[in-house]
C-alpha positions in Angstrom: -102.5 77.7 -93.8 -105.2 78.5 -91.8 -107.3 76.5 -89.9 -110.4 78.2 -91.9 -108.7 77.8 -94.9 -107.7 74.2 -94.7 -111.5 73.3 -93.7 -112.9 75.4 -97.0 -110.7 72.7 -99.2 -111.9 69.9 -97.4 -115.3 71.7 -97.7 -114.9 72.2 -101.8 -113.7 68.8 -102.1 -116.1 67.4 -100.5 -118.6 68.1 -103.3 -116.5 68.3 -106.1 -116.1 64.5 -105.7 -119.7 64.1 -105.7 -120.9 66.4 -108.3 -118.9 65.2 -111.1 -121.6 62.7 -111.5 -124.4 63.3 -109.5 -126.7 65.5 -111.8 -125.3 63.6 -115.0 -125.3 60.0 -114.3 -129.3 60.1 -115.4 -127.9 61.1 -118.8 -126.1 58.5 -118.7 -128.1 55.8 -117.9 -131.1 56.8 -119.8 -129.2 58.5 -123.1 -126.4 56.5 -122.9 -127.4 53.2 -121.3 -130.6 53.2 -123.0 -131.9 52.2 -119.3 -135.6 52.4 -117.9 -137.1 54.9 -114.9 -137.0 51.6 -112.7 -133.4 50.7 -113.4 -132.1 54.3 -112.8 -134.6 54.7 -109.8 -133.0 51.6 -108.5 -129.4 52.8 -109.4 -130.0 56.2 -107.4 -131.8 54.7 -104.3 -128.2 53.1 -103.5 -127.6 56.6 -101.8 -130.8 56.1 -99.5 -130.2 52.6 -99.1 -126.3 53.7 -97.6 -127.1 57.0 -95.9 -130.3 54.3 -93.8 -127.0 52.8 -91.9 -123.4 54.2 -92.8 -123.8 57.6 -91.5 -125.1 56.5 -88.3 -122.5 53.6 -87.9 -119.3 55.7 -88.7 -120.8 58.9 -86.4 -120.8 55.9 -83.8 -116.9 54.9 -84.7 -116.0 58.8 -84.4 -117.5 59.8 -81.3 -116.8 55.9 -79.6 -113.0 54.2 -81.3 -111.5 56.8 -84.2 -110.2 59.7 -85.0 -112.8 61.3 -87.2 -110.5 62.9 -89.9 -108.9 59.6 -90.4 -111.8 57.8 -90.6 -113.3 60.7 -93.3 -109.8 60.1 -95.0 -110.2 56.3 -95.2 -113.5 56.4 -96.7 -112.9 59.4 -99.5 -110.0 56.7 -100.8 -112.2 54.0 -100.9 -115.1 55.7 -102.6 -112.9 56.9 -105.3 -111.1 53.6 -105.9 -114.7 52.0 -106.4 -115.2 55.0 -108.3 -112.6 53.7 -111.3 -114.9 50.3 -111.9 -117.8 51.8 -112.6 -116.9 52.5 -116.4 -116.7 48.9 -116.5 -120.1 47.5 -115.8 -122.8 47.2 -118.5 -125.5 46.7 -116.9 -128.1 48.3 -114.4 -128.3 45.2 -112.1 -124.6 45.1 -111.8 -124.5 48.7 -111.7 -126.7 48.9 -108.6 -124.2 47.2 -106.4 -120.8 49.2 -107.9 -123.0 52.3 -107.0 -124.4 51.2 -103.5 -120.7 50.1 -102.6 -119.5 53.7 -103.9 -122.4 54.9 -101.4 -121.7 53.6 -98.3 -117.9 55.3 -98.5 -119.0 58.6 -99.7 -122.6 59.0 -97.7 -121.6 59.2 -94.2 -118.5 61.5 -94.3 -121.0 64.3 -95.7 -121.6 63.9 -92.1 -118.4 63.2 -90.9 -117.3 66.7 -92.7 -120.0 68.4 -90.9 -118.8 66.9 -87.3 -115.3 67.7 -88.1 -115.5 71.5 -88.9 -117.6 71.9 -85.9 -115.3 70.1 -83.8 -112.4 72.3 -85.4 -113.9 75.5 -85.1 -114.9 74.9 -81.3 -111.9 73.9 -80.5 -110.4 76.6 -81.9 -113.2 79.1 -80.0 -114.9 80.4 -83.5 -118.4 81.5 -83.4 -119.5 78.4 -85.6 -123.3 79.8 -86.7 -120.9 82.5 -88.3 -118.0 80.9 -89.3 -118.8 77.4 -91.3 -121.6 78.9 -93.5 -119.1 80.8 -95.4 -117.0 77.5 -95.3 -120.1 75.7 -96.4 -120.4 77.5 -99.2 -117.5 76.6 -100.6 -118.8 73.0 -101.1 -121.1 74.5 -103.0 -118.8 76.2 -105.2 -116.7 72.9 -105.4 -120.1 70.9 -106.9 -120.5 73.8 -109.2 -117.2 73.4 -110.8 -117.3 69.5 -110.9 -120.2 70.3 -113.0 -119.0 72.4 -115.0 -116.2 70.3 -115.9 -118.5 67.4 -116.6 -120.5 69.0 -119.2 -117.8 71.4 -121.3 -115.5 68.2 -121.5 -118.4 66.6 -123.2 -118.4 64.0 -120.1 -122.0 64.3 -119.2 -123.1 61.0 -120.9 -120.0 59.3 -120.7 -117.8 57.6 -118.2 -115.7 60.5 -117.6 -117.2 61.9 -114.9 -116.5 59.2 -112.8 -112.8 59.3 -113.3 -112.9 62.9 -112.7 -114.8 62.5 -109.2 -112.6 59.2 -108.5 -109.1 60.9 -108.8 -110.2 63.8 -106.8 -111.8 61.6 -103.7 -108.4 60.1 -103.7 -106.6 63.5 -103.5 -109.3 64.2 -100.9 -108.4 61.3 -98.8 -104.9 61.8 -98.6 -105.4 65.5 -97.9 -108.0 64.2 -95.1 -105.0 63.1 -93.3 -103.4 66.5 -92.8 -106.3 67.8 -91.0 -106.4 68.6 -87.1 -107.2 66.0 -85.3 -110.7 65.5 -84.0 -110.6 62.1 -81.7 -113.2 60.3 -79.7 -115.0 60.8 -77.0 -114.2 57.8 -75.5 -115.9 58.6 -72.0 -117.8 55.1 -71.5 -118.5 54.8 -67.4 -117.5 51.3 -66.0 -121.1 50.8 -65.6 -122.3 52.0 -69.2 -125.6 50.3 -70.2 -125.5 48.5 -73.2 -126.5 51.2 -75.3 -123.8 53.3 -74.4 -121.4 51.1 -75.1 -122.1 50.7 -78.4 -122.8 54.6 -79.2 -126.5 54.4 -79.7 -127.7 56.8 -77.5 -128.4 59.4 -80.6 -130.7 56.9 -81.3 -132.9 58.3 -77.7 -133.4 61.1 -79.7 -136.4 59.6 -81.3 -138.2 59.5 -77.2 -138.8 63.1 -77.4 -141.4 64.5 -79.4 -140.3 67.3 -81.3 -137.0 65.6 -82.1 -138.8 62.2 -83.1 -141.6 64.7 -85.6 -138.6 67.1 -87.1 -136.5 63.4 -88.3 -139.8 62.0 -89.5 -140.4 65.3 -91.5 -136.7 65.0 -92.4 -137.2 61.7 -93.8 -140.6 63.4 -96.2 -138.5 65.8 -97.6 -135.7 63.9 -98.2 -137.4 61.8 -100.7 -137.9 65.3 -102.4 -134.3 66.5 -101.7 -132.3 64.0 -104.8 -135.5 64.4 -107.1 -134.2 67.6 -109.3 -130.2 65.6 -108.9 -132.2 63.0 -110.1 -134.0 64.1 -113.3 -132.7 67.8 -113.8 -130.3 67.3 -116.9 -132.7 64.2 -118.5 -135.4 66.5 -118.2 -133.8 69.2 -120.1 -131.4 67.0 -122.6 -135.3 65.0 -123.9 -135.9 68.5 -125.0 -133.6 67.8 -127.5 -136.1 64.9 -129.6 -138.1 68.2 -130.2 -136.7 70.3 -133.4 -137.3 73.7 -132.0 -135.2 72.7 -128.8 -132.9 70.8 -130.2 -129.9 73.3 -130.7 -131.4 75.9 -127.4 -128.7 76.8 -125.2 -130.3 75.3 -122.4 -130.4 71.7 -124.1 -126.7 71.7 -125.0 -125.4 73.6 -121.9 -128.1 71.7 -119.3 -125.9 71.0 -116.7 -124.2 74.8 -116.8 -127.9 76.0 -116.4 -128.7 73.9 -113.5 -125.6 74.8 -111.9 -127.1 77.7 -111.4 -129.0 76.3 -108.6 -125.0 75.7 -106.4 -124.8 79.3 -107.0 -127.9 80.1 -105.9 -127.0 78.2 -102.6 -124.0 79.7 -102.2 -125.9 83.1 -101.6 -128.4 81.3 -99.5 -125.5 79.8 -97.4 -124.6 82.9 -96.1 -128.2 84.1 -94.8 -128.9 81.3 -92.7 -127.2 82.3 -89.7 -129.9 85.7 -89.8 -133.0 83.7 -91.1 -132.2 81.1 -88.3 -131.6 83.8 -84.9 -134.5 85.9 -86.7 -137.0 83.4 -87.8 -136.3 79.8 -85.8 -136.1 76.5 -87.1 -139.7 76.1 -88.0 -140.3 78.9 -90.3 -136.9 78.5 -92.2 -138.2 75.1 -92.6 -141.3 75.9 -93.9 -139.9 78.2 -96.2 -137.8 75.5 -97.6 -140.8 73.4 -98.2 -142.7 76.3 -100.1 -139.4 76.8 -101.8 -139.9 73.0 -103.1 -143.1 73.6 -104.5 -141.9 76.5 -106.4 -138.8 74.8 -108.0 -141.1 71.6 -108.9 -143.5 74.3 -110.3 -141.2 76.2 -112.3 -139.8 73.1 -114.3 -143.4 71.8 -115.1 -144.1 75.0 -117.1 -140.6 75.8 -117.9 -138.8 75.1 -121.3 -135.2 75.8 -122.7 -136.0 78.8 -124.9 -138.9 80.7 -124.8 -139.3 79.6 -121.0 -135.9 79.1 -120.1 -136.1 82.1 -117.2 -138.7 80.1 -115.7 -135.7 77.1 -115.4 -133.5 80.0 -114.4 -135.9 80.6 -111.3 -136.2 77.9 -110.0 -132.4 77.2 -110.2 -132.6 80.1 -107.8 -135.3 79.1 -105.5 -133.1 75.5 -105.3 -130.6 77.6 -103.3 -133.4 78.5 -100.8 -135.6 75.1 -100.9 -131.9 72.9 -100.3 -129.7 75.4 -97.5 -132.8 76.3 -95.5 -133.7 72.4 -94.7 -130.3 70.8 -95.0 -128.0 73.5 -93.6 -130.5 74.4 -91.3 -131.5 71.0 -90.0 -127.6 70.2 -89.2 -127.3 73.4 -87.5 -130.3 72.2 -85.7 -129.1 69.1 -84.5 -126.1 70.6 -83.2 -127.7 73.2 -80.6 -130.3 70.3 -79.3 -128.2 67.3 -78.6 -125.2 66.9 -76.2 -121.8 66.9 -77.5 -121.0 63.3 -76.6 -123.4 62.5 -79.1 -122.4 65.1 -82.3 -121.3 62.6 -84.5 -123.6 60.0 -83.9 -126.9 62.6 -83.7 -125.9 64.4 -87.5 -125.3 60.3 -88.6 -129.0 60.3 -87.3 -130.0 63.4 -89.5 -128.4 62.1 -92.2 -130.0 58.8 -92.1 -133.5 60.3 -92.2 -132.8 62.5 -94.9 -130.5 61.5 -97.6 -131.0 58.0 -96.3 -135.1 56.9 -95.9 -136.1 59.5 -97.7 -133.9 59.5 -100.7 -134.5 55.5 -101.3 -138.3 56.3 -101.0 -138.1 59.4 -103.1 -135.5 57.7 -105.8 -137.3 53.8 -105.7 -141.6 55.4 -105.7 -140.6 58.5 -107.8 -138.8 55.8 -110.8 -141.9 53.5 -110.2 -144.4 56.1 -110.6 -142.6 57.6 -113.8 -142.5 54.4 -115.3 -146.7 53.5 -114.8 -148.0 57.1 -115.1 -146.3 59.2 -117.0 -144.3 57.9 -119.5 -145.8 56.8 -123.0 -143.4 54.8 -125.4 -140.6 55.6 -124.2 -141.8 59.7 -123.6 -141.9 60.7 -120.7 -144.4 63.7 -119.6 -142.4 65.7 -117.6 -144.8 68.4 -117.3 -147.4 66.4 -115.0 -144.4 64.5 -113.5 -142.7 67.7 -112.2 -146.5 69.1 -110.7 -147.1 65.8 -108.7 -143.7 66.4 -107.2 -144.9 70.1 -106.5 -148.2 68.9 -105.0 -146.2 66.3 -102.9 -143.9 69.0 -101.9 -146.8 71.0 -100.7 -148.9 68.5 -98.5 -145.6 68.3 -96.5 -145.1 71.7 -96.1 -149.0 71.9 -95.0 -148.4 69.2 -92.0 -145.1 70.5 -91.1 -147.0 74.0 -90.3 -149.6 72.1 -88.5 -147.8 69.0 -86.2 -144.1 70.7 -85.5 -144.5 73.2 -82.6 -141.2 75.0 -81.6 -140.9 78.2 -79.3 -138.3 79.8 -81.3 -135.4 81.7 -78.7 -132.6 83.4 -80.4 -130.5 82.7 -77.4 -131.1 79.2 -78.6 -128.8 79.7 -82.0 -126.0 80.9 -80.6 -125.7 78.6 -77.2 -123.9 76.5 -80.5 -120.9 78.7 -80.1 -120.6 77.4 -76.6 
């Protein structure tokens, strides 16, 4: 097999394991569970509350101690085995914990993954800006058909899905094993400050301006990144306590319809090495942020018959809002830190993003739900969906104001170097 090839199952893997669940389990806790915004709010932060440490900590063990695709193997078998208990618990409170210990396996090798294709691909003198998109994408396509799975085996408000994701992560770790190797660093000077022993320095990233105001924007979007994982398929399966939804195709095939936003990023995968060299990082971020506004947008007005092409829209402006800020932003972080530091510095990224900003977006976002817009046991998904849009769009406002970058196509591809 390639060495392409063998990174694109990795890649596909990768989210397959995570996607089984992650757009249903709100089904299931609500629907199933019977659960309230809080509890599930609670339940979902676990992936900010383990992306705030884990990602940063095991980038630190992969540039400083081990091997990174041993390490990304280790934790892919530990997640799934986890995975298998969570059928068993019964309530939220207990829930949280099974979940948060799920979370600090799975979180940080999304990183790791990242730092080990680039690593690959370098070592192996590909052109990465042009190479791991396509590779990317095949994550992508890997969450797609996790989904898919979950909701035509009729698993999307049972306990299936986790068995699904938890026998795959295990495949995934073993596979992990077989990949090239990708060790440390290990170049510590005899007089190394403290910080350099440990595998901090990453954490100097936050002394220079622009580096310190793109994570802090990082973190403000993140809380909008799981929002949509979040409540997507609750949103449209409620439709079903109306009679004229009740039997619509996009009630009983909700998570096939919002699979359509992984497709939609599989397209927008692929255009990010010319919207980067063309545009620079500022203005593909921005468009991501406008992006956000128009997928919260879409789904207040938005229903699962009549104004099902409006769901369908902004499925496809997902594929924009997510790749242009997350794909992006790693690419990012790549061409402006030093290699010593790869690991550790996309730990960093992910820390900010899926790890601050998620537990904010997933702990306020339930909290707020709960108080404002939810009336025996109804909630008003309309209005819920347009604060998120407004949210979306004071962001993108102070991000075009406070983040000033001189964009330099040279600068993109110096990451093939």
């Amino acid at each position: 097999m390639t060495i392409k090839f063998r990174l694109t199952v990795m890649s596909f893997l990768q989210f397959f394991v995570w996607g089984a669940w992650l757009i249903t389990i709100g089904t299931y806790c609500f629907n199933a569970k019977g659960w309230t915004g809080a509890e599930f709010g609670a339940i979902f932060s676990t992936l900010g509350v383990s992306s705030i440490f884990m990602p940063a900590l095991t980038g630190i063990i992969a540039d400083r101690w081990m091997n990174a695709e041993k390490l990304y193997g280790l934790l892919h078998i530990f997640y799934g085995a986890v995975l298998f208990y969570v059928p068993m618990v019964n309530d939220p409170d207990t829930l949280y914990y099974v979940i948060l210990s799920a979370m600090i396996f799975y979180m940080p090798t999304i990183a790791l993954s990242n730092s080990i294709a680039y690593n690959v691909l370098k070592t192996n003198s590909y052109d990465v800006v042009k190479v791991f998109p396509p590779i990317r994408v095949w994550g992508t396509i890997g969450f797609i058909a996790a989904m898919w799975i979950t909701n035509l085996t009729g698993s999307k408000a049972n306990a299936n899905q986790f068995y699904i994701a938890a026998v795959m992560a295990i495949v995934l770790g073993i596979y992990s094993f077989t990949l090239p190797k990708c060790p440390p660093a290990r170049l510590t000077k005899d007089n190394a400050s403290f910080i350099e022993t440990l595998g901090l320095n990453a954490f100097k990233l936050f002394g220079t301006y622009k580096m310190a105001l793109f994570f802090v924007f990082s973190l403000f979007l993140g809380a909008a990144l799981q929002l949509t994982n979040m409540y997507g398929d609750t949103f449209l399966s409620d439709f079903e306590k109306i009679p004229e939804y009740a039997n619509s195709f996009g009630v009983k095939y909700s998570t096939v319809i919002l699979s359509i936003s992984q497709i939609s990023e599989t397209v927008f995968i692929l255009a990010i090495p010319f919207f980067l060299k063309k545009f620079g990082i500022k203005r593909v971020m921005l468009i991501s942020m406008i992006a956000w506004v128009l997928r919260f947008a879409l789904f207040a007005y938005g229903d699962p018959a009549g104004g099902l092409w409006m769901i369908v829209l902004s499925c496809i402006v997902y594929g924009m809002a997510f790749d242009f800020f997350n794909i992006s932003g790693s690419l990012f972080v790549e061409t402006t830190t030093d290699s010593k530091i790869r690991s550790s510095a996309q730990g960093l990224f992910m820390m900010m993003t899926n790890g601050f900003g998620a537990y904010l977006g997933s702990k306020v976002s339930g909290l707020v739900i709960d108080k404002y817009f939810t009336t025996d046991g109804n909630k008003d998904w309309s209005d819920i969906w347009l604060s998120f849009a407004a949210y979306a769009l004071v962001i993108a406002i102070l991000f075009g104001l406070m983040f000033k970058h001189k964009h330099n196509p040279d600068d993109v591809a110096e990451v093939t170097h």
